[in-house]
N, C-alpha and C positions, 0 to 999 in steps of 0.2 A: 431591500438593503443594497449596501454598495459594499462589493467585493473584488478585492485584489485578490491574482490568482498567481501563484510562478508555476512553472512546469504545464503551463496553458492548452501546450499542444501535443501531451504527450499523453497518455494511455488513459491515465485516471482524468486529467485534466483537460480533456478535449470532451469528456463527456460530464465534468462537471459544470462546465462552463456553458454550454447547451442546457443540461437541466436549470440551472441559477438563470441564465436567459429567459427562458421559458415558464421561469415562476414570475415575472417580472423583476427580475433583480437587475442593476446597473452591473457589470462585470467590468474591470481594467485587469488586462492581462500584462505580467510582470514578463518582460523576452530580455533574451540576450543580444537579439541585435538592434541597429540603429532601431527606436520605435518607424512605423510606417502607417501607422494610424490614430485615431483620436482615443483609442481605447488601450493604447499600448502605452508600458511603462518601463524604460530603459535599465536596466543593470548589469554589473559584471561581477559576482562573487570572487572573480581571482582577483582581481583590482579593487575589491570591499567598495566599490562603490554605486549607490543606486539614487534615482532619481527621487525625492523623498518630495518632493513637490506633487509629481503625479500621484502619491497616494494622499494628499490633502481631504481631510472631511470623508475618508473612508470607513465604513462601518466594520468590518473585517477583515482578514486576511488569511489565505486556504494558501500554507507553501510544499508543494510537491516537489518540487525540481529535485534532483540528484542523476548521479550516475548511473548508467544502468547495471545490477546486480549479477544479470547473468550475459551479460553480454556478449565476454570473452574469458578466455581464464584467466583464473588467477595468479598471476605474478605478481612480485611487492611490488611491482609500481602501480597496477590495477589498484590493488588492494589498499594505495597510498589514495590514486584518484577517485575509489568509490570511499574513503575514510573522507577527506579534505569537500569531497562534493556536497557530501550534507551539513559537514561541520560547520566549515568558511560561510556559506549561502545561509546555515541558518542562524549562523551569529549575524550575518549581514542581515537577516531579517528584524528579526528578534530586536537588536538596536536601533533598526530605524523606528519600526513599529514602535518603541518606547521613549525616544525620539519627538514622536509628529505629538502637534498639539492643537484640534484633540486627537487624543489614541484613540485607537481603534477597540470598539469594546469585545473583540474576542481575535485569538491566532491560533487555528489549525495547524499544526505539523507535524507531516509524516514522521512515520515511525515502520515498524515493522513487528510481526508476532518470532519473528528469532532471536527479540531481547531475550527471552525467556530460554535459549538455549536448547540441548536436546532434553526431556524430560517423558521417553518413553510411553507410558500408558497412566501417567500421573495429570488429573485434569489441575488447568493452570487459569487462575483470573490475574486481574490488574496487581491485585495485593503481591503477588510472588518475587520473586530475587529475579536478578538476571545470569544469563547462564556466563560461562566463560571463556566462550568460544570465537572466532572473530566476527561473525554479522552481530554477534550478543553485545560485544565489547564499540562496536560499531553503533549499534541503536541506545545503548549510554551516554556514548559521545554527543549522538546526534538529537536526545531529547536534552542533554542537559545545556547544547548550544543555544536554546531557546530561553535559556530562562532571564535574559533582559527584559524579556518583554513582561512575563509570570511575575519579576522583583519589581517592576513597575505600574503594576496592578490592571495588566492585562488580565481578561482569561485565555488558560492556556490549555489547550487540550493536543494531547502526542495518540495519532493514529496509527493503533500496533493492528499492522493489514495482516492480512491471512493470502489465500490463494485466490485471487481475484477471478469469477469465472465471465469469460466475456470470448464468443467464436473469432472474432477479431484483433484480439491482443490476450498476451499474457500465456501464461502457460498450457492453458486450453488451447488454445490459438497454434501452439506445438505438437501439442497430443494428437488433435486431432487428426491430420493425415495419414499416422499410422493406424487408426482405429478404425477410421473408415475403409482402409484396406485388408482391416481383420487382419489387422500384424501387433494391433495393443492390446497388455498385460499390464500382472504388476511388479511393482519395481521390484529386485530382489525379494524375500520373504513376503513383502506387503502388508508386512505387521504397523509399517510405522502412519500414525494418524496424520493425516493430512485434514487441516483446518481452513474451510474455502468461506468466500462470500459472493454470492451472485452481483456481477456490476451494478443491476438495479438498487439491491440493498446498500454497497458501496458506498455510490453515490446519493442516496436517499438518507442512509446515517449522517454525510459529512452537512447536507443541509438542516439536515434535525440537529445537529451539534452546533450550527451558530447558531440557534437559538436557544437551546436547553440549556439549565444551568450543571455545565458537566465544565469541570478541570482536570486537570492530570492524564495520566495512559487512560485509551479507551479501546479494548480489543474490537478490531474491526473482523470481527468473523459471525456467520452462524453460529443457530444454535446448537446445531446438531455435526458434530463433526464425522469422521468418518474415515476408517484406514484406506492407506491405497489400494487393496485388494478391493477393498468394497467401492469405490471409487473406481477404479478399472473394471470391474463385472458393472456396476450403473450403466459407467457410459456407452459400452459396448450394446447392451440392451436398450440405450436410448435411441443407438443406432441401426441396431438391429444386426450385430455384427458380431462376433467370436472375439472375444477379450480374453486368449487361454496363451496366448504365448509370453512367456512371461520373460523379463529383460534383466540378464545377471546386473549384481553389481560392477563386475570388472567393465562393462561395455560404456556407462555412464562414465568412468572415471575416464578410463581410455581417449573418451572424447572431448570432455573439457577438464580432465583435472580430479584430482583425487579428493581437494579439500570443498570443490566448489560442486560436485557432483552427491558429495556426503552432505554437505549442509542444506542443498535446496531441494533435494530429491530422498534421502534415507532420514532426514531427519525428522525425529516425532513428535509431535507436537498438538494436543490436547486441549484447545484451546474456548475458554468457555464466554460470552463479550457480556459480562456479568454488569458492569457500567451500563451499556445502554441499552441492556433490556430492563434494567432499573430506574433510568431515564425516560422510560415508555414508549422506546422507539417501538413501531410495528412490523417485523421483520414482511417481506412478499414472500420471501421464499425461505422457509426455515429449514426444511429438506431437500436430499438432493436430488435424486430422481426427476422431482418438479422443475428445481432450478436449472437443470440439464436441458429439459424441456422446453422451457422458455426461452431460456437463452442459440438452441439452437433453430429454433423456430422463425429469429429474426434474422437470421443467418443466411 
């Protein structure tokens, strides 16, 4: 296949673009700056404009790009620039992609599983409401900026991610130096379920989704979820290390913020990827222990 990629060189996208390589796929990655090679594809989401030339005769398109979530805290200007980064960029996708002629027979785009809001110890699939909280009200905004492409008979599929686990980025990638010092616990209470997906799986769903016939939300998590408590006693024993000191709430908030330490850290979330294990995806790692395992192995 030939696959346009934005957000190419960032977490998810630096190693989706490796796996798409290495199946033999043609990759053009979508950058923000001047292009600098034959594989690069010029655009500016503040300026709505993209190069619609360079995606000519492309079979797909995977868009990742946004802001980052937990970067910094949240102030309303944050909160304007992670709202506008998905929104702007994926209406600028969305319309070019329906646009070129021909279209491109399918568009990935990100999403997140905090549409779904907080929801406690209640298991959640694609079917459910959205919550009404700001990342909820957020991944609303930022599936329904897509739908140029979906009213022009693209297929569309919105990736509601989970806790992505990879030693090298992403919130693992955080935890870990305090656990290896036998200074990690769980968060507050550690009632609340935390919903991950091992990068391999990640990245192995979004390739089984250009080609499966899947539209709409598609939770991108395991199968098996798992509260933070249980999640902090894992990884601790994957490490071999004491996971008893457990981290108030006040300390989280303290540090980045009250609204942005509740929603990425206390918030509970149940989340079951009902879509593509119907879809006949074959999970590598459906439990966590294992995918702990693995993932720190390569590490």
């Amino acid at each position: 296949m030939d696959v346009a990629v934005t957000g190419s060189s960032g977490f998810l996208g630096t190693a989706l673009v490796r796996a798409l390589r290495a199946g033999g796929n043609r990759v053009r990655r979508i950058v923000r700056h001047r292009p600098r090679a034959d594989d690069e594809v010029g655009w500016d989401p503040q300026a709505g404009t993209i190069d619609a030339s360079g995606l000519a005769g492309v079979d797909a398109v995977v868009h990742l790009a946004g802001e980052s979530i937990g970067g910094r805290r949240w102030s309303e200007e944050q909160k304007r620039r992670i709202r506008q980064s998905r929104t702007l960029g994926t209406a600028l996708v969305a319309e070019t992609v329906a646009s070129l002629d021909p279209r491109p027979q399918v568009l990935l785009s990100a999403s997140g599983m905090n549409y779904y809001g907080d929801r406690g110890d209640q298991e959640v699939t694609e079917d459910w409401p959205p919550g009404d909280d700001f990342l909820a009200q957020v991944c609303v905004a930022w599936e329904a900026a897509a739908q140029p492409a979906a009213d022009a008979g693209v297929r569309t599929a919105f990736l509601r991610t989970g806790l992505v686990l990879d030693a090298a980025g992403g919130a693992l990638a955080k935890l870990l130096p305090l656990f290896k010092l036998g200074l990690g616990g769980r968060l507050g209470s550690g009632r609340q379920w935390w919903s991950w997906i091992a990068l391999e799986d990640h990245i192995g769903a979004m390739v089984h989704l250009l080609t499966a016939d899947v539209s709409g939300p598609v939770n991108l998590t395991a199968p098996e979820a798992v509260t933070n408590a249980e999640f902090s006693r894992t990884l601790g024993r994957v490490l071999h290390r004491p996971a008893i000191v457990p981290v108030p709430r006040l300390g989280p908030r303290l540090l980045v913020g009250t609204e942005l330490a509740d929603t990425l850290l206390f918030t509970s979330l149940l989340v079951r990827p009902e879509v593509l294990i119907s879809s006949g995806y074959a999970f590598r790692h459906s439990t966590l222990e294992p995918a702990l395992q693995a993932v720190l192995m390569k590490s």
